[in-house]
N, C-alpha and C positions, 0 to 999 in steps of 0.2 A: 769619549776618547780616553786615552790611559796616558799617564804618563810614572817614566820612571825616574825617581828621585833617587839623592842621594844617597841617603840610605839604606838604598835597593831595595826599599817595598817600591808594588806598585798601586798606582792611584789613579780613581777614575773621576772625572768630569763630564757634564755634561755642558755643550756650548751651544752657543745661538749669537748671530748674527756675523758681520764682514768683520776679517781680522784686522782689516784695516782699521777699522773703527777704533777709539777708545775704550782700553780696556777695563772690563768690570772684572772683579772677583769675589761670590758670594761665597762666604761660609757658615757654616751650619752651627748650630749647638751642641752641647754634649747630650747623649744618644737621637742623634736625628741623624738623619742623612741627606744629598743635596736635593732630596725633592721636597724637604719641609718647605723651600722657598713656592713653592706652587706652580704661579704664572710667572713669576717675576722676571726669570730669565725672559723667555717670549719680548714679555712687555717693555723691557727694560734693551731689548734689539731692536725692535720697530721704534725705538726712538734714537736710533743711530751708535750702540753702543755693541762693541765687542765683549761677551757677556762669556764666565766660566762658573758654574755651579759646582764646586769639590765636594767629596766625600773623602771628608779627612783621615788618616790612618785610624784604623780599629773602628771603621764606622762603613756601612752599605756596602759599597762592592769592592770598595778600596782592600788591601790588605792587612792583617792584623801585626802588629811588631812581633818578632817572637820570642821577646824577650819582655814584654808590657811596660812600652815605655810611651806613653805618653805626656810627657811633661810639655808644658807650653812651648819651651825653647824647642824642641823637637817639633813639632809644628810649627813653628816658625822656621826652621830648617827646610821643612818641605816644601815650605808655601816661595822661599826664595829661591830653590829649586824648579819651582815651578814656573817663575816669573824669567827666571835666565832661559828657559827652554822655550817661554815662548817670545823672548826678546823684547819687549816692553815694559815699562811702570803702569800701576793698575791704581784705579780706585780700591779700595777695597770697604766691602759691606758685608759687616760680621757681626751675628747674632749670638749674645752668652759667649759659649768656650771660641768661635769663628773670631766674636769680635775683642777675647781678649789675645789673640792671636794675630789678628791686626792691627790692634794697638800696640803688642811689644815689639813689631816690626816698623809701623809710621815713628817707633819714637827710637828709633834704632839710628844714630845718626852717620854712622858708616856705612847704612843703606839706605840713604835719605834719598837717591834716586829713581828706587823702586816702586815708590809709593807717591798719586801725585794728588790722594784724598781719602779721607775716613768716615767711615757709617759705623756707627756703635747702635745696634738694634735690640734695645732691652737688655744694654749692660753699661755698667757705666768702669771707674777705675777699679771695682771689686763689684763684686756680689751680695746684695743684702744677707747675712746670715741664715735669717730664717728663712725666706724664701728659698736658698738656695738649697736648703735642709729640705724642703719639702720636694726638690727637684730631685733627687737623689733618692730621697724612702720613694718616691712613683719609681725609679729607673729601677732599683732593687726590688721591686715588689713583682719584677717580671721576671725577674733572673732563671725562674724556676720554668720557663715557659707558660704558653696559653695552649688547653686544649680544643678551642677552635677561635677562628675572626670574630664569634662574638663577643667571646669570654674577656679579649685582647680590646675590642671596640666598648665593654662594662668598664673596664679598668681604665681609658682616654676620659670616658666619659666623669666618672668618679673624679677625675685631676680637674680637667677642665666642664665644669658645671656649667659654665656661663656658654661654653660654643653650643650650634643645633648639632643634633646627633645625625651623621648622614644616614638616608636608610639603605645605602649598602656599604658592606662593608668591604668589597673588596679594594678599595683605595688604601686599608692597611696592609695590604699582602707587598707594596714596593718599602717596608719598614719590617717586615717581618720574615724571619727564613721557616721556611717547615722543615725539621728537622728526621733522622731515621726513624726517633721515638714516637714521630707522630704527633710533636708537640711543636707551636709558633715560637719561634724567639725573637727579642727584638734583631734588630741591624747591627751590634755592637760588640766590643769585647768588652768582657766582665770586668778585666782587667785594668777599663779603665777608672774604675774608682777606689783601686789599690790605692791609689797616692795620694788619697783626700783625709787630711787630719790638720788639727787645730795650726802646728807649727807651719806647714806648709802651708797654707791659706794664708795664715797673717804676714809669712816671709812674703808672700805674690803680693799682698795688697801694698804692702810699702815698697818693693822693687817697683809695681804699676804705678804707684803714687810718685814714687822719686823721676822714672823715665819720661812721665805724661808731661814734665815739663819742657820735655826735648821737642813738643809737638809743634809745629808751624803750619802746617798745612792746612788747607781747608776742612773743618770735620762737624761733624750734624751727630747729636747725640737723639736718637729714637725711642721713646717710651712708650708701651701699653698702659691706658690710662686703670688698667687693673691690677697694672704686676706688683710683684709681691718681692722680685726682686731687685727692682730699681726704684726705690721711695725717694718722696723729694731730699730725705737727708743725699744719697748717692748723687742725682741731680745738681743739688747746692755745690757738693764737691767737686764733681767731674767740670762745672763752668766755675768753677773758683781758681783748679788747676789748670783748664784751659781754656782760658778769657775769652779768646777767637772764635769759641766753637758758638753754633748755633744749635737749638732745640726744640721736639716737635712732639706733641703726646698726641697721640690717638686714641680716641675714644672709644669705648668699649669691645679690646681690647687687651689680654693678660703680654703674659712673657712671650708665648708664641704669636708675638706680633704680626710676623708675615703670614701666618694662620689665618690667626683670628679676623683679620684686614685685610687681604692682601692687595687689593685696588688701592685703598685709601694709603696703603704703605709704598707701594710701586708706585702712587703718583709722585709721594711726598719724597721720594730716593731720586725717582729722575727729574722732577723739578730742582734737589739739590743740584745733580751731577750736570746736568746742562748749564744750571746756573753759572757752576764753576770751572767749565772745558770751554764757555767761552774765550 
């Protein structure tokens, strides 16, 4: 399904289950799009939930800005956009760049009735440095395209060491455009790592740190027990900041949690969210 925001991009979704249901809304990382999550949507309907999987601007089939603006508050622009159109408050379960975009909206307190719960999936109130350094040289290191699914499938595999390598490779072709040149490109615009520098990161981590204590709602902080971006220092802070929340590591494991996991992650999301729609 598409829908059109504010801003007049348009943006796609995928959904699953009755919209009667309680609302889910998964989002993605920065350069993933909404099929990183897997099963999850499926899973996450057969257990009574109204479930939307986005592809955020400048990511999968969604639209690119055409001006390269992705900044968080702009994502959050869309994601409220998104929620007036479909008339309900959503859970929301967001991974990396998804789930810092859920969180500057749960702690948004003039929109405190859009949101009625939070999933932070392998992020916590900022991003480990280093880790996140190394998510970035992988996203750059493709800019240039791949000259086939394998070359593309060497490069996943080099990041992520620890996942089995599938032996086909066309499950990357919904993450990849073939281009006129003949060459794969990831799902994303370039453009979205324009605005990644030292000042800007450290302004986000102290705006995230200052708002996270607007937070009330029910929220579950998600670790991959390998990631490199959420160490226990991040951990310590995100439940120091938000007492209430509760916490789940998964074993074996990295940043691409719903990846690496995905049963063990969709059990442990809808045993939260049921927990808490009672």
């Amino acid at each position: 399904m598409k829908f059109k925001v504010d801003s007049g991009l348009e943006l796609v979704a995928s959904e699953w289950g009755n919209i009667n249901d309680p609302l889910v809304v998964l989002m993605h990382g920065g350069g993933q799009t909404r099929h990183a999550w897997g099963s999850t949507g499926e899973t996450l309907s057969e257990s009574g939930f109204y479930v939307l999987s986005l592809d955020l601007r400048g990511h999968g089939d969604s639209q690119w800005h055409p001006d390269g603006d992705y900044l968080i508050e702009s994502y959050k622009s869309d994601l409220i956009s998104i929620l007036n159109q479909v008339g309900k408050p959503a859970s929301l379960v967001g991974a990396s760049l998804g789930g810092m975009v859920s969180l500057s909206l749960a702690s948004d307190l003039s929109k405190k009735d859009l949101v009625t719960s939070l999933v932070m999936v392998d992020i916590g109130l900022y991003p480990n440095e280093e880790g996140s350094n190394e998510i970035v040289s992988f996203m750059q290191s493709g800019i240039k395209g791949f000259a086939n699914l394998s070359e593309a499938s060497d490069a996943v595999s080099a990041y992520l060491p620890h996942r089995k390598r599938p032996r086909d490779n066309r499950g990357l072709e919904k993450n990849l455009r073939l281009k006129e040149d003949g060459r794969y490109y990831w799902h994303w615009d370039p453009r979205f790592l324009d605005e990644r520098d030292d000042d800007s990161r450290e302004n986000q981590k102290e705006k995230n740190i200052r708002l996270a204590k607007n937070i009330s709602i029910p929220t579950l902080l998600i670790r991959g027990a390998l990631s490199n971006v959420v160490t226990q220092k991040e951990v310590d802070d995100f439940l120091k900041i938000i007492p209430h929340s509760e916490f789940q590591e998964i074993e074996k494991a990295a940043h691409m949690v719903a990846g690496d996991r995905n049963d063990i992650f969709a059990n442990s999301a809808i045993k939260f969210l049921k927990k808490i729609s009672k």
